[in-house]
C-alpha positions in Angstrom: 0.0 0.0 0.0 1.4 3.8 -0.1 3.3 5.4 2.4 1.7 7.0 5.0 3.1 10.3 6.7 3.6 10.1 10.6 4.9 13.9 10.5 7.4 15.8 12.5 9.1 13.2 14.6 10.6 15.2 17.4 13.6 12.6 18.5 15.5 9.7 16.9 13.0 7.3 16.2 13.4 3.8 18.3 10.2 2.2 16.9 6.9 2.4 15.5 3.4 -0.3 16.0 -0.2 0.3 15.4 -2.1 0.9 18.2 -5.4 0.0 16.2 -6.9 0.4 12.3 -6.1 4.2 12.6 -3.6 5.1 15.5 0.2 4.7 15.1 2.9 4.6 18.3 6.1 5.7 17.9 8.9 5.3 20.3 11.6 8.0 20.2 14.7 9.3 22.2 13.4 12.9 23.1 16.8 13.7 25.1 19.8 11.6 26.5 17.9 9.6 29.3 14.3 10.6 28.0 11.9 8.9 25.7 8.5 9.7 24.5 6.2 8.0 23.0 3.7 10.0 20.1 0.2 8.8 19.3 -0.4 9.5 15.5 -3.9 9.8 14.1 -3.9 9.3 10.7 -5.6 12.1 9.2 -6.3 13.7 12.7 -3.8 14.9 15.4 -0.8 13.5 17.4 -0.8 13.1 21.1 2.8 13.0 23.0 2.3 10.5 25.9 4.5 10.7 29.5 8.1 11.0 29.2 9.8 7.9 29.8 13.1 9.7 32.0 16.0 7.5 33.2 14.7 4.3 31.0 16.6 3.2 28.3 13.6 2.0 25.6 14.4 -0.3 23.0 10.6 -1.3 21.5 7.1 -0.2 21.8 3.9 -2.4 21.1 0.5 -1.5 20.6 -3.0 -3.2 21.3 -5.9 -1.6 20.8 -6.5 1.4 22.9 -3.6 3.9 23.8 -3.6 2.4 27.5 -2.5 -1.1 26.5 0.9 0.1 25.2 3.6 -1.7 26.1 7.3 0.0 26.2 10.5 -2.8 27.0 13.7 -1.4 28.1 17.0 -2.7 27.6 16.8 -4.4 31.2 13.5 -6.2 30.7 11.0 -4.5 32.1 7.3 -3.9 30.4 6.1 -0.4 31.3 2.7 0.5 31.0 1.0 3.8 31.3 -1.0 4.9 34.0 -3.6 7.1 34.6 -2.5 8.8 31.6 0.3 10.8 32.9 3.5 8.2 34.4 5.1 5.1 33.3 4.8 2.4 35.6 7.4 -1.0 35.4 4.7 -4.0 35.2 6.9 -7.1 34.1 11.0 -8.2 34.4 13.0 -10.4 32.3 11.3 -10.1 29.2 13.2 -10.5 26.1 10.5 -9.1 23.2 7.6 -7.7 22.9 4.5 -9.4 20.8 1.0 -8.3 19.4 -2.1 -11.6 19.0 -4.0 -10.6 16.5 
């Protein structure tokens, strides 16, 4: 199919998953230490998530609704947003992240 357009990616992009049919995640290194995570509409407008500060992010997964996004860092740990507004570890030792369809 054709390319779609995220727009202006802020950071250096980590990762990207589809949250559902018309929401796209992307993980990306805001600042040294600091990740964010953007929630593209396609055809509507991006939301910027909680900062991720002090984690070092290396994949993002998506499932459904914005609140069931996963984050893994380089350590293991699944972290899961909360309330809207923080990152909170949920999981250890994991080594990827997956999406059931």
């Amino acid at each position: 199919g054709p390319s779609i357009v995220l727009g202006n990616i802020q950071g250096e992009p980590i990762d990207v998953a589809w949250v559902d049919s018309s929401q796209v995640a992307t993980l990306e290194s805001a600042s040294p230490g600091v990740a964010q995570v953007t929630v593209y509409t396609l055809g509507g407008p991006s939301i910027k998530l909680a900062d991720l500060s002090g984690v070092d992010v290396v994949s993002l997964s998506g499932a459904n609704t914005v609140s069931q996004i996963r984050v893994l860092s380089s350590s293991g740990q699944i972290y899961t947003l909360r309330g809207g507004s923080q990152w909170q570890a949920s999981g250890t030792n994991i080594s990827a992240l997956a999406v059931q369809q």
